[in-house]
mmCIF file as gemmi writes it, N, C-alpha and C atoms, coordinates in Angstrom:
data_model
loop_
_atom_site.group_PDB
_atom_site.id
_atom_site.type_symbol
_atom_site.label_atom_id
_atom_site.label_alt_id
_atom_site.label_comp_id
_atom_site.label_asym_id
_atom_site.label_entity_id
_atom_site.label_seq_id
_atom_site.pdbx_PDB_ins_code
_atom_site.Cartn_x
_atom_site.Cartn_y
_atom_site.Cartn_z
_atom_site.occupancy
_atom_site.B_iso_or_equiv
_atom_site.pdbx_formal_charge
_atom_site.auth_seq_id
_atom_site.auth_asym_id
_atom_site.pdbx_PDB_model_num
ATOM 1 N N . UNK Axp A 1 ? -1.145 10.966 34.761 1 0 ? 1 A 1
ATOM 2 C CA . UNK Axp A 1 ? -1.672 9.648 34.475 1 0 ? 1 A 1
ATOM 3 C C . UNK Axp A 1 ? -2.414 9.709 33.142 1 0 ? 1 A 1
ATOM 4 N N . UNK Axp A 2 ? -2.025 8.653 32.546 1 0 ? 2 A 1
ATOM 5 C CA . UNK Axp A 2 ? -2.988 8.779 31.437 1 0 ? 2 A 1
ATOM 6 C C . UNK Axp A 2 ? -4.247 8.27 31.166 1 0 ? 2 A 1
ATOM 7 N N . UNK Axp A 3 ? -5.08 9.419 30.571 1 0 ? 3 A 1
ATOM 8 C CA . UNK Axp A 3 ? -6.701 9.604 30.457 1 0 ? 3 A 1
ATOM 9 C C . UNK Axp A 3 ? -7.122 9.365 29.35 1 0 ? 3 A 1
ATOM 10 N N . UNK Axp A 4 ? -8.049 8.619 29.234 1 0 ? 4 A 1
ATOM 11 C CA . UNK Axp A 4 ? -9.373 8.527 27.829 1 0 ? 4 A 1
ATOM 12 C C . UNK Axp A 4 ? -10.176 9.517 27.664 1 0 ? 4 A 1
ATOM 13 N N . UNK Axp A 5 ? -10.689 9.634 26.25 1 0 ? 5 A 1
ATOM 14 C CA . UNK Axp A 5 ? -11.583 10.96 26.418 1 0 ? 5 A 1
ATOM 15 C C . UNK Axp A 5 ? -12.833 10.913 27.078 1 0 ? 5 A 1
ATOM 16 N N . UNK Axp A 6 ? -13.51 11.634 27.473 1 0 ? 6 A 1
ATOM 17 C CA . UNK Axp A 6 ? -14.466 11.371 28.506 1 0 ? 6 A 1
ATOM 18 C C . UNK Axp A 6 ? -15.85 10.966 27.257 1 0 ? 6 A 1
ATOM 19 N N . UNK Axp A 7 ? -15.484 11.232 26.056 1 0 ? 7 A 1
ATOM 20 C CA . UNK Axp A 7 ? -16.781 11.34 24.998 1 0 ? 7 A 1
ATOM 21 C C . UNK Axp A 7 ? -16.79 9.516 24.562 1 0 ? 7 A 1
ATOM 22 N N . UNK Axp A 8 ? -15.83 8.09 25.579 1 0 ? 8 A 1
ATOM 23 C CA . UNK Axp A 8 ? -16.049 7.064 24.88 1 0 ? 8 A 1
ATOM 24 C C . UNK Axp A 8 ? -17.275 6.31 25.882 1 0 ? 8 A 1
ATOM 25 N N . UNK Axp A 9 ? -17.837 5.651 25.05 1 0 ? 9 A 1
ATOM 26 C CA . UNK Axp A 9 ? -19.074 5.114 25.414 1 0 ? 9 A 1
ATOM 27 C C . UNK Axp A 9 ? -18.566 3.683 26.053 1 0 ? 9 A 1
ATOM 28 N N . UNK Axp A 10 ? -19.328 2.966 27.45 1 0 ? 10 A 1
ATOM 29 C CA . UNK Axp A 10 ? -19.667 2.08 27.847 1 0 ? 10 A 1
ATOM 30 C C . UNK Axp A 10 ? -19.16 0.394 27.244 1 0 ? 10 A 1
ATOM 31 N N . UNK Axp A 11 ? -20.191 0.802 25.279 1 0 ? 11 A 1
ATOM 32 C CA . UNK Axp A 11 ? -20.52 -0.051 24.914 1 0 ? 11 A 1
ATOM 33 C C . UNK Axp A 11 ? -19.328 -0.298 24.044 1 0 ? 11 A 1
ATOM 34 N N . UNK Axp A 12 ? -18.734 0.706 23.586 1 0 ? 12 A 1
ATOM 35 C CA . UNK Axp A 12 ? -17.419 0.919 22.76 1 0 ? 12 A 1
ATOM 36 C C . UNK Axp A 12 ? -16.207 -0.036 23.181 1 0 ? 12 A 1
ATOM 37 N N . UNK Axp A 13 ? -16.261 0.384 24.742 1 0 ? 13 A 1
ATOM 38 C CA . UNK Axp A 13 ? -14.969 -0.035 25.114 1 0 ? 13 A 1
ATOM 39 C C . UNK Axp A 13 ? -15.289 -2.214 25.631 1 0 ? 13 A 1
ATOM 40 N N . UNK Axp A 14 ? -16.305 -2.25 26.092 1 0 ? 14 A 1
ATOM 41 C CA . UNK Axp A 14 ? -16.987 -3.046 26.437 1 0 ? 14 A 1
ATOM 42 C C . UNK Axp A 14 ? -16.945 -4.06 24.875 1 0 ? 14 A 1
ATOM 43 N N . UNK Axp A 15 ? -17.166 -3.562 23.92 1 0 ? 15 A 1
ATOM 44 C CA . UNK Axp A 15 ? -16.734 -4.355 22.791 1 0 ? 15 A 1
ATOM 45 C C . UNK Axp A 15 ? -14.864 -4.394 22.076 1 0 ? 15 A 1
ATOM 46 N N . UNK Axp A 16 ? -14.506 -3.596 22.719 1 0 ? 16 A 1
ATOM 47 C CA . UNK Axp A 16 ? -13.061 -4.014 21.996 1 0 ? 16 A 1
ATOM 48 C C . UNK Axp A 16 ? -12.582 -4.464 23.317 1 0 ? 16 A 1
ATOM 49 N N . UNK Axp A 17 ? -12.913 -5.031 24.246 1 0 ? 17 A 1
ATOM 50 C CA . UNK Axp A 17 ? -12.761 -5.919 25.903 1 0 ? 17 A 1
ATOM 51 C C . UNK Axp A 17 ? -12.811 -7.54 24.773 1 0 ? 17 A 1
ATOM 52 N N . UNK Axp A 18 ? -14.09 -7.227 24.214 1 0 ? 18 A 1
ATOM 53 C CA . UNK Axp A 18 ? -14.844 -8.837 23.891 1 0 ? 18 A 1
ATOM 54 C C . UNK Axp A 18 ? -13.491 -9.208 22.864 1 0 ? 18 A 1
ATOM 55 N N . UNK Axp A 19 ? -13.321 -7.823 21.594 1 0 ? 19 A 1
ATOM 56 C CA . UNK Axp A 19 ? -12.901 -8.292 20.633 1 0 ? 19 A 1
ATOM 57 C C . UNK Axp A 19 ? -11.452 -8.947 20.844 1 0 ? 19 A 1
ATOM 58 N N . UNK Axp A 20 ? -10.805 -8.371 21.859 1 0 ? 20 A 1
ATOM 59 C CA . UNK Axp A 20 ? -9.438 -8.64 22.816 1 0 ? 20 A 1
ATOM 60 C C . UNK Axp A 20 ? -9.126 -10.297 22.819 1 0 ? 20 A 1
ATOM 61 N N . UNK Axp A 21 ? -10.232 -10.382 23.764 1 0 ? 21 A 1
ATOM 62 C CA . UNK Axp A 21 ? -10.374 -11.738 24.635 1 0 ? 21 A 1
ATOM 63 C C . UNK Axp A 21 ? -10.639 -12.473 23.441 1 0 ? 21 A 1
ATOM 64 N N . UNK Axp A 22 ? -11.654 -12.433 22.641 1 0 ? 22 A 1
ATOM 65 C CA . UNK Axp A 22 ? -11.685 -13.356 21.249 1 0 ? 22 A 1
ATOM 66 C C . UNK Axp A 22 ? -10.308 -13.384 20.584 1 0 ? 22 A 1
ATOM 67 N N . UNK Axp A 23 ? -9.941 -12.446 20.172 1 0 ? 23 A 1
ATOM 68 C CA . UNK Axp A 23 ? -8.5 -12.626 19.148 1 0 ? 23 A 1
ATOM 69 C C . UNK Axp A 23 ? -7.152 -13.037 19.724 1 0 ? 23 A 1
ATOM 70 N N . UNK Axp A 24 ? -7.378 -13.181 21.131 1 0 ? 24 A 1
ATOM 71 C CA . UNK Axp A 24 ? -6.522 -13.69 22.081 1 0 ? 24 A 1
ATOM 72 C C . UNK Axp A 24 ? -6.562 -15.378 22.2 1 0 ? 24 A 1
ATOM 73 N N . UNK Axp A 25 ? -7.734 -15.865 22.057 1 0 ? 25 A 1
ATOM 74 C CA . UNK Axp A 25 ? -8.215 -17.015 22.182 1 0 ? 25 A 1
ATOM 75 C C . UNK Axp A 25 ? -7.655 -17.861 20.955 1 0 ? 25 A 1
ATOM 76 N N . UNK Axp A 26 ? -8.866 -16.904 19.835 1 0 ? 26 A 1
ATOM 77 C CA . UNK Axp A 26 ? -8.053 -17.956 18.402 1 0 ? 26 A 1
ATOM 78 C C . UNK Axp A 26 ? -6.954 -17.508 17.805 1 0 ? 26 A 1
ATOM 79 N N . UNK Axp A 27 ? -6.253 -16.914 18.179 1 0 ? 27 A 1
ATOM 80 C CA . UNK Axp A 27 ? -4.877 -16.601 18.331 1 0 ? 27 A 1
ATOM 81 C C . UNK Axp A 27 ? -3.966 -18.37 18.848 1 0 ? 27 A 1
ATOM 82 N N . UNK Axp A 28 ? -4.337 -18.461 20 1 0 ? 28 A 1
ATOM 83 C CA . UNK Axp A 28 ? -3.531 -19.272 20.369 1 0 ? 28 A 1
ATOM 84 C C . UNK Axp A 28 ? -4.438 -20.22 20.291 1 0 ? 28 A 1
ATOM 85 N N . UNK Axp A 29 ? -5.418 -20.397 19.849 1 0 ? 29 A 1
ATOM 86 C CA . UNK Axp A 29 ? -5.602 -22.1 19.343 1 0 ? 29 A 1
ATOM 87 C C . UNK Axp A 29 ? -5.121 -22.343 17.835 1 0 ? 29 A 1
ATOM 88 N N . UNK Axp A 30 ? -5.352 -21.18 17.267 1 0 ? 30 A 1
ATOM 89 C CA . UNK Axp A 30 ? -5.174 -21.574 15.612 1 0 ? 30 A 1
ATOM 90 C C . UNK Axp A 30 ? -3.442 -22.114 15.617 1 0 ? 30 A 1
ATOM 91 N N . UNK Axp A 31 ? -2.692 -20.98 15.894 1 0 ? 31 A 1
ATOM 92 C CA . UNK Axp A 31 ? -1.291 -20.874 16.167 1 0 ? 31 A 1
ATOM 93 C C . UNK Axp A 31 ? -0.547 -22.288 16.996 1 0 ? 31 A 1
ATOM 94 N N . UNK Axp A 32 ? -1.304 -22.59 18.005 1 0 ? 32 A 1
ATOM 95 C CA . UNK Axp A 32 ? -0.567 -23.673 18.686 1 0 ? 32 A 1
ATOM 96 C C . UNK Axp A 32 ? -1.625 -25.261 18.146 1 0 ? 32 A 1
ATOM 97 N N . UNK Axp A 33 ? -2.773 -25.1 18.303 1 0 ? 33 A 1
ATOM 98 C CA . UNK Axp A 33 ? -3.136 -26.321 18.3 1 0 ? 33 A 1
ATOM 99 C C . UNK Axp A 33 ? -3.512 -26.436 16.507 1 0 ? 33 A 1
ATOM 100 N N . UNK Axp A 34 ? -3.846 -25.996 15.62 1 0 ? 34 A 1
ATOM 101 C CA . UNK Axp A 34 ? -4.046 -25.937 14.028 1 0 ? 34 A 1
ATOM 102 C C . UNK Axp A 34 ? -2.749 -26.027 13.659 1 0 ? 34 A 1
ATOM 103 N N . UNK Axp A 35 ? -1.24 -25.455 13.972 1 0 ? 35 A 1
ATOM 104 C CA . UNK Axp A 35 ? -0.623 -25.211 12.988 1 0 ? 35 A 1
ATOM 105 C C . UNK Axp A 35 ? 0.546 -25.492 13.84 1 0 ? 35 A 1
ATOM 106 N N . UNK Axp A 36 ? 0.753 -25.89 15.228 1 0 ? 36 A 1
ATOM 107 C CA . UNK Axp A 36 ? 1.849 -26.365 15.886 1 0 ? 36 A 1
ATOM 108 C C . UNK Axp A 36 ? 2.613 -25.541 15.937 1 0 ? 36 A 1
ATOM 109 N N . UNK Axp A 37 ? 2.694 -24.41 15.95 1 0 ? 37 A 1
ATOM 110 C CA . UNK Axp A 37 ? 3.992 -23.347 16.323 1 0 ? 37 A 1
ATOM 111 C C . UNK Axp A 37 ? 4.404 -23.987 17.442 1 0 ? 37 A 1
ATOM 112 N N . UNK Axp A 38 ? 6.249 -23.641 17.608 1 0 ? 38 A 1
ATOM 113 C CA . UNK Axp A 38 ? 6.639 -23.797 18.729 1 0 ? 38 A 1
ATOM 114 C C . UNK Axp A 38 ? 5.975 -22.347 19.525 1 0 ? 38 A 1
ATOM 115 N N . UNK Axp A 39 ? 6.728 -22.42 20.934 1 0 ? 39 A 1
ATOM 116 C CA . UNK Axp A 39 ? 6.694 -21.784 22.296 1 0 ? 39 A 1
ATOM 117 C C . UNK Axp A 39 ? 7.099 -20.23 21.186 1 0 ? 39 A 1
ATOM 118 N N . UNK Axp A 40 ? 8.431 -19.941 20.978 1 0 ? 40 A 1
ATOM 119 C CA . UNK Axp A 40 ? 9.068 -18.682 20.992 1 0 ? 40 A 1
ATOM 120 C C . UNK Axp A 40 ? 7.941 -18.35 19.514 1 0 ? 40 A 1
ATOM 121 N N . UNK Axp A 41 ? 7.611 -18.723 18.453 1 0 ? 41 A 1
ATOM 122 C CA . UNK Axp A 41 ? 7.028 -18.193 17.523 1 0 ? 41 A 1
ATOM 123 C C . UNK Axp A 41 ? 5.473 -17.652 18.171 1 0 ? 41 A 1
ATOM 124 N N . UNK Axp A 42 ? 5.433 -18.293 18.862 1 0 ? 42 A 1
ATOM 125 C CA . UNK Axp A 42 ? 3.723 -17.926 19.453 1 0 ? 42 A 1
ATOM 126 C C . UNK Axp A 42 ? 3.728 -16.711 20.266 1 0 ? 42 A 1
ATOM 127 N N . UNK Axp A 43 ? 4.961 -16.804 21.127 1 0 ? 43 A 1
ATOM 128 C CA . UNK Axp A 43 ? 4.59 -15.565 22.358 1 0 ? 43 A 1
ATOM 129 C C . UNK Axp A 43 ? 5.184 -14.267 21.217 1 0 ? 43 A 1
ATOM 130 N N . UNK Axp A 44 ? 5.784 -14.295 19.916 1 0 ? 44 A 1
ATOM 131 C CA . UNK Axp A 44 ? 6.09 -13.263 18.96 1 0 ? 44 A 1
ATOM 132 C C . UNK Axp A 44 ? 4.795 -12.842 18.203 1 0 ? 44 A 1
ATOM 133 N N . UNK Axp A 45 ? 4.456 -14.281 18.083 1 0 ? 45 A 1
ATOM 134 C CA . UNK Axp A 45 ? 2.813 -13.886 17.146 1 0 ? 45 A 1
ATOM 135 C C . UNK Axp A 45 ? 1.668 -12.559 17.741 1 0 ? 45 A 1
ATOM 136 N N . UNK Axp A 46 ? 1.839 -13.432 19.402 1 0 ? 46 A 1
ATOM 137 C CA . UNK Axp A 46 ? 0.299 -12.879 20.135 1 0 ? 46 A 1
ATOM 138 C C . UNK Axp A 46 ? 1.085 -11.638 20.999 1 0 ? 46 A 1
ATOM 139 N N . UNK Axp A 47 ? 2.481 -11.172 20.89 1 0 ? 47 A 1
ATOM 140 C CA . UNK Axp A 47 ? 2.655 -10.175 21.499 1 0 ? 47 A 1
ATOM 141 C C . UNK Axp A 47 ? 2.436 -8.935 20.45 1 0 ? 47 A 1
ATOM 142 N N . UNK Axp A 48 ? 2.872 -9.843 19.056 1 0 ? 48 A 1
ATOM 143 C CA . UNK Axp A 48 ? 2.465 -8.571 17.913 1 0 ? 48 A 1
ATOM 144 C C . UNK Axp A 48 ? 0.881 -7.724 18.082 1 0 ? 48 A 1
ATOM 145 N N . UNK Axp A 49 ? 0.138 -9.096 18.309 1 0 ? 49 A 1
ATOM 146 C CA . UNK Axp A 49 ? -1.291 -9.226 18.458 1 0 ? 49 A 1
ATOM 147 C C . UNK Axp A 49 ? -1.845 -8.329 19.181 1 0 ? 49 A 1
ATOM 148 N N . UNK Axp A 50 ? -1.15 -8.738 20.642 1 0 ? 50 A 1
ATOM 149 C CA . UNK Axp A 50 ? -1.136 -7.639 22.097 1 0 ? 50 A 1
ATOM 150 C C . UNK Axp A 50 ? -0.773 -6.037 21.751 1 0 ? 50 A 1
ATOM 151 N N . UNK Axp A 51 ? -0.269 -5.833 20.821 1 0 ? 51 A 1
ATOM 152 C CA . UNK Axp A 51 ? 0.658 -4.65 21.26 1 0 ? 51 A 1
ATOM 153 C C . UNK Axp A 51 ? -0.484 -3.588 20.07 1 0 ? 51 A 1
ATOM 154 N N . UNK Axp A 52 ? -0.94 -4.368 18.943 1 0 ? 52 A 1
ATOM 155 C CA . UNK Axp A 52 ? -1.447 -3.773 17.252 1 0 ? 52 A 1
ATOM 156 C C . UNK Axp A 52 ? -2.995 -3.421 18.24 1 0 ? 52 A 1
ATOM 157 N N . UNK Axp A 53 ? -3.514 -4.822 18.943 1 0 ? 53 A 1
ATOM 158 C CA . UNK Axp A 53 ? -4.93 -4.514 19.853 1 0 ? 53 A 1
ATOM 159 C C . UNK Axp A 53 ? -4.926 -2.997 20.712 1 0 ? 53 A 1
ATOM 160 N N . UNK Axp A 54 ? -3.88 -3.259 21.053 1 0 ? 54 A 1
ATOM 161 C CA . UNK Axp A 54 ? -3.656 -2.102 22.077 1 0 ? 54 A 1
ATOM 162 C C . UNK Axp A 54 ? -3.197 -0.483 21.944 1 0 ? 54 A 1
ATOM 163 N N . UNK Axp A 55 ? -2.386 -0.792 20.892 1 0 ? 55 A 1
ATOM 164 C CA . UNK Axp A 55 ? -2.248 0.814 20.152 1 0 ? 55 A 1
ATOM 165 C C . UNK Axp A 55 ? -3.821 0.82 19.275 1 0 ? 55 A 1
ATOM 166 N N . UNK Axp A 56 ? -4.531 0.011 19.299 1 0 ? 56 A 1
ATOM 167 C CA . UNK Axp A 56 ? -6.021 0.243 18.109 1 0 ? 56 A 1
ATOM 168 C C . UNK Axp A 56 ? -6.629 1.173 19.43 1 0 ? 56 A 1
ATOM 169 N N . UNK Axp A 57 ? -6.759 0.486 20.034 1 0 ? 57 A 1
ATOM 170 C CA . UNK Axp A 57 ? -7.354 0.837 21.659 1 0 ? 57 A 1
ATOM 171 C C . UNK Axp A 57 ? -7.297 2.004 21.895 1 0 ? 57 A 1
ATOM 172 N N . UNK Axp A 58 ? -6.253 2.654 22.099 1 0 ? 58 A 1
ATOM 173 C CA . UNK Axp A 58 ? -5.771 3.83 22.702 1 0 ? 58 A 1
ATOM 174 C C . UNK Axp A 58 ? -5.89 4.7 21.663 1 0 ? 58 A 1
ATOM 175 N N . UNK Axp A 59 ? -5.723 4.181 20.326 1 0 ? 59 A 1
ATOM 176 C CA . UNK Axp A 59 ? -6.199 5.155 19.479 1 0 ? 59 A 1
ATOM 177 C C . UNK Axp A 59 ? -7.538 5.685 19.313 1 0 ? 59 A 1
ATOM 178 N N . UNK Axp A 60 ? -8.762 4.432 19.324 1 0 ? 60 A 1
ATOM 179 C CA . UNK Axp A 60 ? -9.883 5.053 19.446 1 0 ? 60 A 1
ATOM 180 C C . UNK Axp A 60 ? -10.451 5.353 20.049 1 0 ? 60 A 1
ATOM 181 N N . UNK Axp A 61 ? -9.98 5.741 21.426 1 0 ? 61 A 1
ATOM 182 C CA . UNK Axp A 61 ? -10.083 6.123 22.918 1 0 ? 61 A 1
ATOM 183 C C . UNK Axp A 61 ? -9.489 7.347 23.405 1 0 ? 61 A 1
ATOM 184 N N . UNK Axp A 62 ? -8.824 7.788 22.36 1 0 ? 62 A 1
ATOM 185 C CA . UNK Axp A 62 ? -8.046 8.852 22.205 1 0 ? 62 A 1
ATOM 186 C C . UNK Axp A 62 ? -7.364 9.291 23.353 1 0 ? 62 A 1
ATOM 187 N N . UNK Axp A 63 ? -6.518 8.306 24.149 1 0 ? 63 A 1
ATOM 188 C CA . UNK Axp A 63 ? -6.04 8.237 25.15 1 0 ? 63 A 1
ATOM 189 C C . UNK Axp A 63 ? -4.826 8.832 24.986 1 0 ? 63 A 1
ATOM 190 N N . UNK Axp A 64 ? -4.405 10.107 25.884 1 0 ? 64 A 1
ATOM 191 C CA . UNK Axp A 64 ? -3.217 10.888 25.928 1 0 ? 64 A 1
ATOM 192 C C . UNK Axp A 64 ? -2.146 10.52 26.561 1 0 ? 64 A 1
ATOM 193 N N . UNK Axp A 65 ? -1.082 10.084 26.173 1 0 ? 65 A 1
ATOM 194 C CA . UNK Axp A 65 ? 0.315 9.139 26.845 1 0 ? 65 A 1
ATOM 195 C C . UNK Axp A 65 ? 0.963 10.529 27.419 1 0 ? 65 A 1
ATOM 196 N N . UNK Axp A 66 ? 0.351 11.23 27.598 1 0 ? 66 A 1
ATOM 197 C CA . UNK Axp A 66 ? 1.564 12.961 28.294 1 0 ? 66 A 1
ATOM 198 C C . UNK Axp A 66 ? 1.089 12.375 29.63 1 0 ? 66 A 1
ATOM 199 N N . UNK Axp A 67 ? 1.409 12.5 30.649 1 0 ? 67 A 1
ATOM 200 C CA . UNK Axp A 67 ? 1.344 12.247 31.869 1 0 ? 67 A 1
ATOM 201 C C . UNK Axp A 67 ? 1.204 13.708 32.187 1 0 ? 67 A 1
ATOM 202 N N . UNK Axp A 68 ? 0.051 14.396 33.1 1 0 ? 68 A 1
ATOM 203 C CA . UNK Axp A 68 ? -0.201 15.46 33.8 1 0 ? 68 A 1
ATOM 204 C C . UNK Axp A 68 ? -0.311 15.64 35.187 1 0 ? 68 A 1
ATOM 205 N N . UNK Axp A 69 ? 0.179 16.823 35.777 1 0 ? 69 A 1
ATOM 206 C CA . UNK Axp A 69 ? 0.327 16.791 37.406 1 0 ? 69 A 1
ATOM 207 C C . UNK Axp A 69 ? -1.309 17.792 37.675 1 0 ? 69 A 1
């Protein structure tokens, strides 16, 4: 299963939670309600979004994708 290093702090992860949920938000207001994207350009936008958040994540969490028994 894959593990974080045990050296990340509380407050660390607890802020890239916040920064998530924020860039998730004006993500899809700017995108849909500012600038009218359709449906298929948006779920391309915020999956780019999803995926760049999430490899940031795991990078500074130094989370190991080897799966161990």
């Amino acid at each position: 299963m894959p593990t974080a290093a045990t050296s990340i702090s509380w407050l660390g992860a607890l802020g890239w939670l916040l920064v998530i949920s924020a860039a998730g938000f004006l993500v899809t207001w700017v995108l849909t309600t500012q600038l009218g994207l359709r449906r298929t350009s948006y779920i391309a936008a915020l999956a780019l979004l999803t995926g760049g958040l999430t490899w940031g994540y795991l990078s500074w969490s130094d989370t190991s994708l080897v799966f161990r028994t």
